[in-house]
C-alpha positions in Angstrom: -8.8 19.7 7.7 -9.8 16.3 9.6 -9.1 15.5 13.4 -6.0 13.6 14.0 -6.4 10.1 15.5 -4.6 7.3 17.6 -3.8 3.6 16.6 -3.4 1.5 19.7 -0.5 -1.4 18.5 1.6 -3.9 20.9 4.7 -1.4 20.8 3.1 1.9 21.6 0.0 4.1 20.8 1.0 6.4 17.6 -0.7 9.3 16.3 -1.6 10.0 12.7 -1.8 14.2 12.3 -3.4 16.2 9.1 -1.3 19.0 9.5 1.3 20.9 6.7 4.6 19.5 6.2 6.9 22.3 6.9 5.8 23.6 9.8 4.9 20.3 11.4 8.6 18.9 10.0 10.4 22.4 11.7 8.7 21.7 15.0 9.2 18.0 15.2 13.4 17.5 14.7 15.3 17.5 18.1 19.1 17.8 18.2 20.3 14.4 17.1 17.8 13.2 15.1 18.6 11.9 11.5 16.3 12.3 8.6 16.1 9.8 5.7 14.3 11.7 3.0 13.5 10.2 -0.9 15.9 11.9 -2.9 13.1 12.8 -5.8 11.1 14.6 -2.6 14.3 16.0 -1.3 14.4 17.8 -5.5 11.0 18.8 -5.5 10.6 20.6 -2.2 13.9 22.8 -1.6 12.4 23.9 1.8 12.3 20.5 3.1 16.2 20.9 2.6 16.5 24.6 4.7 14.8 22.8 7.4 16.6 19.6 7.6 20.0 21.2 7.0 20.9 21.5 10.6 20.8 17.9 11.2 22.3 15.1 9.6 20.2 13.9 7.0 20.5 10.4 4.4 18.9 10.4 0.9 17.3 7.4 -0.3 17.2 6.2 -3.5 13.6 4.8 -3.6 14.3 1.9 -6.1 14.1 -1.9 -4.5 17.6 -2.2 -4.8 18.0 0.3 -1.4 15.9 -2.0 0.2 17.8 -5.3 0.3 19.2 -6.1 4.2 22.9 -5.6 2.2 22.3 -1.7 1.9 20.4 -0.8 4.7 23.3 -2.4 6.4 25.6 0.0 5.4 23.0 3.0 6.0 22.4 1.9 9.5 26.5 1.6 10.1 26.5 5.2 8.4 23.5 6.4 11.2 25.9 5.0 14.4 28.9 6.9 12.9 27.1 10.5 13.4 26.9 9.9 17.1 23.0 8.5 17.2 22.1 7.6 20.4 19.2 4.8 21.6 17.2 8.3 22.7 17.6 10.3 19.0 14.8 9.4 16.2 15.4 8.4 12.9 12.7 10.8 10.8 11.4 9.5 7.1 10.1 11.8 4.4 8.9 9.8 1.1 6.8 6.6 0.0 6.9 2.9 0.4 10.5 2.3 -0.3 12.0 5.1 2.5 9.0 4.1 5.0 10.4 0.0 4.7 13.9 1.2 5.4 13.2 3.6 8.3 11.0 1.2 9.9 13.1 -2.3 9.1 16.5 0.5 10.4 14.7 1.3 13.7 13.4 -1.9 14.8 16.5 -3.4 14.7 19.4 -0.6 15.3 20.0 -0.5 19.5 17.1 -3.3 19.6 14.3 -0.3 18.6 14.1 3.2 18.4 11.6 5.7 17.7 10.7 6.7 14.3 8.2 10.1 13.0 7.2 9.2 9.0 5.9 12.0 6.3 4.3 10.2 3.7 4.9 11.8 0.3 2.7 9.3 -2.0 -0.7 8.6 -2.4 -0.3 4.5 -1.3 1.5 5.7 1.5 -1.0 8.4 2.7 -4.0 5.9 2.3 -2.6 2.6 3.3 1.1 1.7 4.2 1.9 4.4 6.6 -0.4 2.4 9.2 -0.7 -1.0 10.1 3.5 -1.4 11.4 4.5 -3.9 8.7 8.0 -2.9 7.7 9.5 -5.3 4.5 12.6 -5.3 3.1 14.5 -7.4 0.4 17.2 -10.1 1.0 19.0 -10.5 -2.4 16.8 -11.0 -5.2 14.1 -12.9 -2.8 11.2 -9.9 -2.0 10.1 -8.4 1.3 11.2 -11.5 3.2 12.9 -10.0 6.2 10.3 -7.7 8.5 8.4 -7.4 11.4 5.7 -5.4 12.6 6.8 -1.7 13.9 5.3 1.5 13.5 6.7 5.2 13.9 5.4 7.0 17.0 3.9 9.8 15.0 2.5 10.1 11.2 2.2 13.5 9.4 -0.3 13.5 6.2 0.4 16.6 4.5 -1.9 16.3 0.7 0.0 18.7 -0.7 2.3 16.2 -1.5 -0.7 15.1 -3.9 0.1 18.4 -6.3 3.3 16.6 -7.2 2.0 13.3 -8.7 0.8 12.1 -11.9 -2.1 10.6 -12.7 -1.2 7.2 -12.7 0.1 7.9 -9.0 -3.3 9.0 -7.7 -5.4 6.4 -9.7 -3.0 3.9 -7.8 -3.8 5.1 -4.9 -7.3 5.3 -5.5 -7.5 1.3 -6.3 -5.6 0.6 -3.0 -8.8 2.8 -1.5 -11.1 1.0 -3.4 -10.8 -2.6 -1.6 -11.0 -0.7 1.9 -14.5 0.6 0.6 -15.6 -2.7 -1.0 -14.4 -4.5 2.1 -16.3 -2.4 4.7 -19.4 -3.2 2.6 -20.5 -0.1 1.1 -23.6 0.1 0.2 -23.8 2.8 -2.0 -21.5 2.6 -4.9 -23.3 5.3 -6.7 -22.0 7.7 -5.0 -18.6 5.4 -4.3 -18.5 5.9 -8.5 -19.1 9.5 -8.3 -16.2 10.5 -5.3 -13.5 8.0 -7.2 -14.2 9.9 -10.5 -14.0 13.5 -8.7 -11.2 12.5 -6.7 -8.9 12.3 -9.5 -8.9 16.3 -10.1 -10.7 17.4 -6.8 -8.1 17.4 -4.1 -10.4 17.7 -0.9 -13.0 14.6 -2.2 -9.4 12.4 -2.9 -8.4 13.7 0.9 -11.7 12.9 2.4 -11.2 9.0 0.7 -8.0 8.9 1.9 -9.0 9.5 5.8 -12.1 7.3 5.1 -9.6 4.3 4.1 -7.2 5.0 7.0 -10.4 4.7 9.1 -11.5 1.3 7.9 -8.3 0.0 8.2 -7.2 1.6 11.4 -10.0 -0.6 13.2 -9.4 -3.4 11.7 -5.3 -3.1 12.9 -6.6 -2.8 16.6 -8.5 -5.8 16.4 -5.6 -8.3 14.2 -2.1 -5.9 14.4 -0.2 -9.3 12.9 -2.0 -10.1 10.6 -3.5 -13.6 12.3 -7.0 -13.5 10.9 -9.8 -10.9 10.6 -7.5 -9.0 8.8 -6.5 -11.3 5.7 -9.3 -10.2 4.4 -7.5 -6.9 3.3 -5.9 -9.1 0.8 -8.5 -8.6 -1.4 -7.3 -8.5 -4.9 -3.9 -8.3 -3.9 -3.5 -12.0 -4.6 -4.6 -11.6 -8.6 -2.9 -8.1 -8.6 0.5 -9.2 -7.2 0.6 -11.7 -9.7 -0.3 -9.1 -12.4 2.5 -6.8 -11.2 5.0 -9.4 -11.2 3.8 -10.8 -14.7 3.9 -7.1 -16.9 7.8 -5.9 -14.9 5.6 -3.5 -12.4 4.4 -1.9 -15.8 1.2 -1.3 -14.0 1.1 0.1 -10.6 0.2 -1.6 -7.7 -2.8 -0.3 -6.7 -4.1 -0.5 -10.7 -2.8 -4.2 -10.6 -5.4 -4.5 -7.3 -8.1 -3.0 -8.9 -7.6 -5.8 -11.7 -7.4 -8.2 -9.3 -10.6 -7.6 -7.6 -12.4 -7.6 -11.0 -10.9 -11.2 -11.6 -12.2 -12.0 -7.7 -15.2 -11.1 -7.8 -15.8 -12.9 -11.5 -14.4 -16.2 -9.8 -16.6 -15.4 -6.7 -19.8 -15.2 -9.1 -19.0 -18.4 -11.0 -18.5 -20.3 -7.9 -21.9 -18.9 -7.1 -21.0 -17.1 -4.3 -22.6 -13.1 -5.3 -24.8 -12.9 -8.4 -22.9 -11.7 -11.4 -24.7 -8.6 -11.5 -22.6 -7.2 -8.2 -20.0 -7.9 -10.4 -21.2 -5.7 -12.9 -22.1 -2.8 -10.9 -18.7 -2.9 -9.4 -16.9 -3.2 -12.5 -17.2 0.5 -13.9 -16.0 2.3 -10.5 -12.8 -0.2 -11.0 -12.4 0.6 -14.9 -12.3 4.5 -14.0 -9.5 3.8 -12.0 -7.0 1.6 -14.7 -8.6 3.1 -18.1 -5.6 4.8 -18.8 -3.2 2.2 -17.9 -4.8 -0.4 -20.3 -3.1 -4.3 -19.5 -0.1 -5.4 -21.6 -0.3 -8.8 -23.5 -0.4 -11.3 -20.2 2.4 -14.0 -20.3 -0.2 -16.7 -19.2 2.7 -19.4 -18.0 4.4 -16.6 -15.9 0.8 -15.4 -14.6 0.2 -18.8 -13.2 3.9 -19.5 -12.1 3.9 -15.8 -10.4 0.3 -16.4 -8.6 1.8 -19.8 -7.4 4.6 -18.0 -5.8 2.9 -16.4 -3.4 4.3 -17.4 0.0 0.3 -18.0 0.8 0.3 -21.0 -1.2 1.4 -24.5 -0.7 1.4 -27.3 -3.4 -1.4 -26.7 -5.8 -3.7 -24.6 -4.0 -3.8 -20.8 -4.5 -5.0 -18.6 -0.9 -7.3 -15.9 -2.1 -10.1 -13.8 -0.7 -13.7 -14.0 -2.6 -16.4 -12.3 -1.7 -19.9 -13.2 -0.9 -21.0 -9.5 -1.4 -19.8 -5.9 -0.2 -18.5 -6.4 3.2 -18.2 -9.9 3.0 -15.1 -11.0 1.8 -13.3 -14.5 3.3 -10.0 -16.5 2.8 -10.5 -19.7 0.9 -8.3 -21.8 -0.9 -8.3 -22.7 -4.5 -7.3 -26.1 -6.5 -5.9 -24.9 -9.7 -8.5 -26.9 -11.7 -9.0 -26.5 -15.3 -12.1 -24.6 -14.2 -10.4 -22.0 -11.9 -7.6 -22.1 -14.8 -9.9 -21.3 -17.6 -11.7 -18.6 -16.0 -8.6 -16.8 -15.4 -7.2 -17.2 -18.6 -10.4 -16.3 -20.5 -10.0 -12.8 -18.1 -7.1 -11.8 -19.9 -7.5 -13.4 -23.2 -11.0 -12.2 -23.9 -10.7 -8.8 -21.8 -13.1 -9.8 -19.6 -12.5 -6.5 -17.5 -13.7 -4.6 -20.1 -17.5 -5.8 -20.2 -20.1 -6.3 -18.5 -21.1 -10.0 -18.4 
């Protein structure tokens, strides 16, 4: 397979191991622990229930409403009630949703305790699992309460891979892509080549995904919180949040990025920052990954007033990253001029992601 690693962060040095669920999942619960495990994983994989069986285990609805500080309340006072004790582990098995409450839950239940995540999804295997952000909801307001803590030991298994649909790996994929584009890849021939085979090849999709934890693991030793050097990872995420929000999460979040790089890098040629032709050659490894998921009719009013929103921004001016060229992107800050306005609108109006210009 690949050869585990270490991330040094401010709490403790965690490992993140290649290895097969089962066995790795049988060997790592002690007496005590408590496993939170995704309820759609827990259907899927019946032997994930034979092992866990002996030990108290929670399922987890993976919807945001499980994620608000309200019900991971009453999950953590459910955890004390079974006896945990500062020394037992709280163990996660899922995506985004169970990895948030597992993290948020230990850093705050007896003021920290250890946590060991399996992550089941694509975005989770490739991005979330490191980096020791945890978010959770607090009413209706999103991921506002967190902190930074990570679990003392990851577990990649990619057969969880077999299990997802396409639009779950092309996801994934787009969450890859702005690692690549961000390290400054030269060579986006072959970049084009591994994003198409990775869709249907599962040892070129594995070999992307420890190639993204790679860029990013680096960049987490040198900015853990998130202070400078590593804004930069917000690459498209600005454009693509906004997209997410807009269409009700109709597209997926790492299709929504891929979008929102397109739209960056569009912005970053008309401000003359790269030629237009970058632009272009980028464009078709990005369309292989949302062709299928074409954009709905965009709400331009809700577009703006959902990019606005981002707690980045103040007033009238929109935080993004552009890019001067592969491995050169920076945080600036936009005034929503009628210029900035009007290239943005014209991207979803005309279809601008679908040509070349």
């Amino acid at each position: 397979m690949f050869k585990n690693f270490e991330i040094q962060s401010f709490h403790r040095k965690y490992e993140v191991l290649f290895e097969p669920c089962m066995g790795a999942l049988r060997n790592e619960i002690r007496d005590g622990d408590i496993v939170l495990i995704d309820s759609t994983v827990f259907g899927l994989y019946p032997r994930i229930a034979e092992i866990v069986k002996e030990n108290k285990y929670f399922l987890i609805e993976a919807n945001e409403g499980a994620k608000t500080y309200e019900e991971i309340g009453g999950l953590i006072t459910k955890v004390i009630e079974t006896g945990f004790s500062k020394n037992n582990r709280l163990i996660a098995i899922g995506g985004g949703i169970t990895q948030d409450i597992t993290g948020f839950s230990s850093s705050i239940l007896y003021r920290g305790v250890e946590w060991v995540f399996f992550p089941t999804n694509l975005l989770t295997q490739c991005d979330s699992c490191i980096g020791s952000k945890t978010s959770v909801n607090c009413g209706e307001y999103k991921n506002q309460l967190g902190g930074f803590y990570p679990p003392s030991k990851i577990v990649i298994d990619f057969d969880f891979c077999d299990t997802l649909g396409a639009k779950d790996i092309c996801s994934g994929l787009g969450e890859m892509m702005h690692y690549f584009l961000v390290e400054g890849t030269d060579d986006l021939n072959t970049l084009f080549e591994d994003i198409k085979q990775a869709k249907h090849d599962k040892p070129t999709l594995a070999k992307l995904v420890r190639q993204s934890l790679a860029i990013k693991s680096k960049m987490i030793e040198i900015d853990e919180f998130d202070q400078g050097p590593r804004n930069v990872f917000n690459y498209g995420h600005s454009f693509g949040h906004a997209i997410e929000s807009t269409t009700n999460f109709q597209i997926p979040h790492g299709i929504a990025v891929a979008y929102g790089m397109d739209l960056a890098n569009i912005i970053s040629a008309n401000l003359g920052l790269i030629d237009m032709s970058l632009r272009n050659r980028i464009r078709p490894i990005l369309e292989e990954i949302w062709k299928d998921v074409p954009l709905p009719s965009i709400d331009l009013g809700q577009y703006f007033a959902a990019l606005s929103k981002d707690k980045k921004n103040i007033g009238n001016e929109i935080k993004v990253i552009l890019t001067r060229g592969t491995g050169d992107m920076f945080k600036t800050t936009l005034d929503k001029t009628d210029a900035i306005e009007s290239i943005i609108q014209k991207f979803f109006t005309s279809k601008l992601y679908k040509e070349d210009l």
